[in-house]
Structures are given as structure tokens and as C-alpha cells.
N, C-alpha and C positions, 0 to 999 in steps of 0.2 A: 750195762752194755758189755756185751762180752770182745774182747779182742780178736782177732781174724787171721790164725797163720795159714801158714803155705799148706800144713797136712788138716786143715778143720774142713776145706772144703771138701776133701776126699779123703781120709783115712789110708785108701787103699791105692792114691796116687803116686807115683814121685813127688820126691819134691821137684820147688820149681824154683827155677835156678836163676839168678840174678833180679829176683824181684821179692819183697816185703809186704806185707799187708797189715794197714795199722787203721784199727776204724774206720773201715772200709773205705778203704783210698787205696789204689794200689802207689807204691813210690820205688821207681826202679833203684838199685844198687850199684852206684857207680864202680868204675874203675879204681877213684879216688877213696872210694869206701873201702874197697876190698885193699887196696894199698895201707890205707892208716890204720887200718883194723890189726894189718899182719905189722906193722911197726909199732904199733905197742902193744902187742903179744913179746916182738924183740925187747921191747926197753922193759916190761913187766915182767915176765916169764921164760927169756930164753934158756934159763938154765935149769927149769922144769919138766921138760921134754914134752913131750906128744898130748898126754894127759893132763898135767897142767895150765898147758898154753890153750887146752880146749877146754878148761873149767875156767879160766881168765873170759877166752872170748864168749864163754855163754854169761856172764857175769854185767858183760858188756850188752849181750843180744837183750837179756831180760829187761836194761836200761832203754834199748831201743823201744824195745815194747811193750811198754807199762803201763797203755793202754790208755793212754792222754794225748789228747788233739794236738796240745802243746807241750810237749814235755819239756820240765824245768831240767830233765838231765843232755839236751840239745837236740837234734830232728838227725835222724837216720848216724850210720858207726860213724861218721869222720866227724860230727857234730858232738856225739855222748862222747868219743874218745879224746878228742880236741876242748873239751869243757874243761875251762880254767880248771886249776886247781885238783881235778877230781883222780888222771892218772899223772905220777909226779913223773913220770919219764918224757911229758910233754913241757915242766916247767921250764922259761928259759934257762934255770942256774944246776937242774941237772944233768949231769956228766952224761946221759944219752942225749941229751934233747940234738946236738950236734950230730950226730947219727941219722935220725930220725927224721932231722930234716934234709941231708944228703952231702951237709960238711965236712962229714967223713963216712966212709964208705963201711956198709954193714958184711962182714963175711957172707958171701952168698949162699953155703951150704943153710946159715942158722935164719936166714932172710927166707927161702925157700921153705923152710920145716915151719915157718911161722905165716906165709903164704897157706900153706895145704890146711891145717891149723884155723885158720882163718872161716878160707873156702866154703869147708865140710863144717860148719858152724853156720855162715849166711845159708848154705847151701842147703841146712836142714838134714844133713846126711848123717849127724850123729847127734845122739839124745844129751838132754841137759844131765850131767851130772853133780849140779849144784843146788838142787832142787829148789832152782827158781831164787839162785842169791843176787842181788844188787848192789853187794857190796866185800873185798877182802881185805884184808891184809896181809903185809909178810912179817910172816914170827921174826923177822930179825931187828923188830923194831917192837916198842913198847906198845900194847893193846892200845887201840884210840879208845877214846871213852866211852863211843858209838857203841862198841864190842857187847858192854858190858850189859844193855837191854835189848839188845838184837837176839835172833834166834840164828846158831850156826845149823850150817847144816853140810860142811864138809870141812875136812883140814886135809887137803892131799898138799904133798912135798912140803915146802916153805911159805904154804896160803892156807888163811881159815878163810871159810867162805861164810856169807850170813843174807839173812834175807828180815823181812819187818824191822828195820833200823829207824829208830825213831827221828 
């Protein structure tokens, strides 16, 4: 069964702005989507700039739609991003998580670059440049072991990207 985005039904459409489509359901995009989406692009990638925080959030988008009814990686971005364990700037004992949840207040210039960031990734407006990864890392930590039979298929700034992780 193939998957169902915003550009399959029309190629030659816009996209279409505030809604997903996953095995033929449509499921709107909340508010609270696009918010947790752009705060852990801050707690993952604010210091990657433009480019990276949009190979973060397609990394996340591929997670959203992996093309399972039920996906084990949670239902729609505040779900896959919010999944225990999987980005650590939502753990409680990381030095963002307090940020992230509004404890302390994010600079708004790098909150906003991670908003647009965000948007133009739900929004379909910029193409995957991860080709199709579901999972990173950042080089400033030792490979996880995942690394080692995964296929990468990008390393821009301080992130390898990978996709078929076993």
C-alpha cells in the first residue's frame, strides 16, 4: 500500500497547508504540532542554521510517515517528537528540556528561525534533503551502534543522517 502525501495527489498542486495524509485519512496539523516540531528543531539543531534544522525536521516528517496505521514512532509531529527517549532534548534531565517546555524562555529570533524551519517542512514547500533518513546523530557523540548497519545518506554540519536502521 503506498503512502499518500500532500504532492501524490496532484504533482502540479501546492501544497496543502496544515494537513497530512497517512493511509488515506486525512489528520489535520495542529497548532501544537507545528509548535513542538519548531522546539525540537531548537533543542536538536539551533546551532545548524536553515539547512540543518530542515534536514532534522524532514528526519522527523519521514517518522511521521512511514506509512503504518499505527506507527511505533507516535501519531502525527508532537507524538514522533515527544516519543520517549528518541529526541534527548525532550528528556526530562536534559539542560533543554526546561526551555522546551516554557521554564525558561527561548531567544525569540532562534525560536522563530526554527518556526519557518518547521512550517516549510509540514508545509511541503521544501524537498527532503535526507533522502528519506529516520534517524541522526550528532558527531559530537560517539556513533550509536545503529550507525554501524544503517545506510547514511547525508552528514551536513554536526548530523549524519541514515535511513534502513535496523
Amino acid at each position: 500500500m503506498s503512502l499518500i502525501g500532500p504532492r501524490s495527489l496532484n504533482p502540479n498542486s501546492p501544497p496543502l497547508s496544515g494537513l497530512f495524509f497517512a493511509w488515506r485519512k486525512v489528520m489535520p496539523v495542529t497548532d501544537k504540532d507545528r509548535d513542538i516540531l519548531a522546539r525540537t528543531l531548537w533543542g536538536e539543531a539551533r546551532g545548524e542554521g536553515a539547512a540543518g534544522q530542515v534536514a532534522v525536521a524532514w528526519t522527523i516528517r519521514n517518522r511521521v510517515f512511514d506509512g503504518k496505521e499505527k506507527s511505533w514512532w507516535g501519531e502525527g509531529y508532537a507524538g514522533v517528537c515527544q516519543k520517549p527517549w528518541q529526541f534527548s532534548c525532550w528528556n526530562k534531565t536534559d539542560p533543554n528540556y526546561q526551555f522546551l517546555i516554557g521554564v525558561k524562555q527561548i531567544p525569540f529570533r532562534e525560536l522563530a528561525q526554527c518556526r519557518i524551519a518547521a512550517d516549510q517542512v509540514i508545509d511541503g514547500k521544501v524537498p527532503d534533503p535526507t533522502g528519506g533518513a529516520t534517524h541522526y546523530y550528532a558527531t559530537s557523540i560517539k556513533a550509536p551502534a545503529w550507525a554501524a548497519k544503517a545506510k547514511q545518506t547525508l552528514k551536513l554540519g554536526n548530523h549524519v543522517f541514515f535511513k534502513d536502521v535496523p
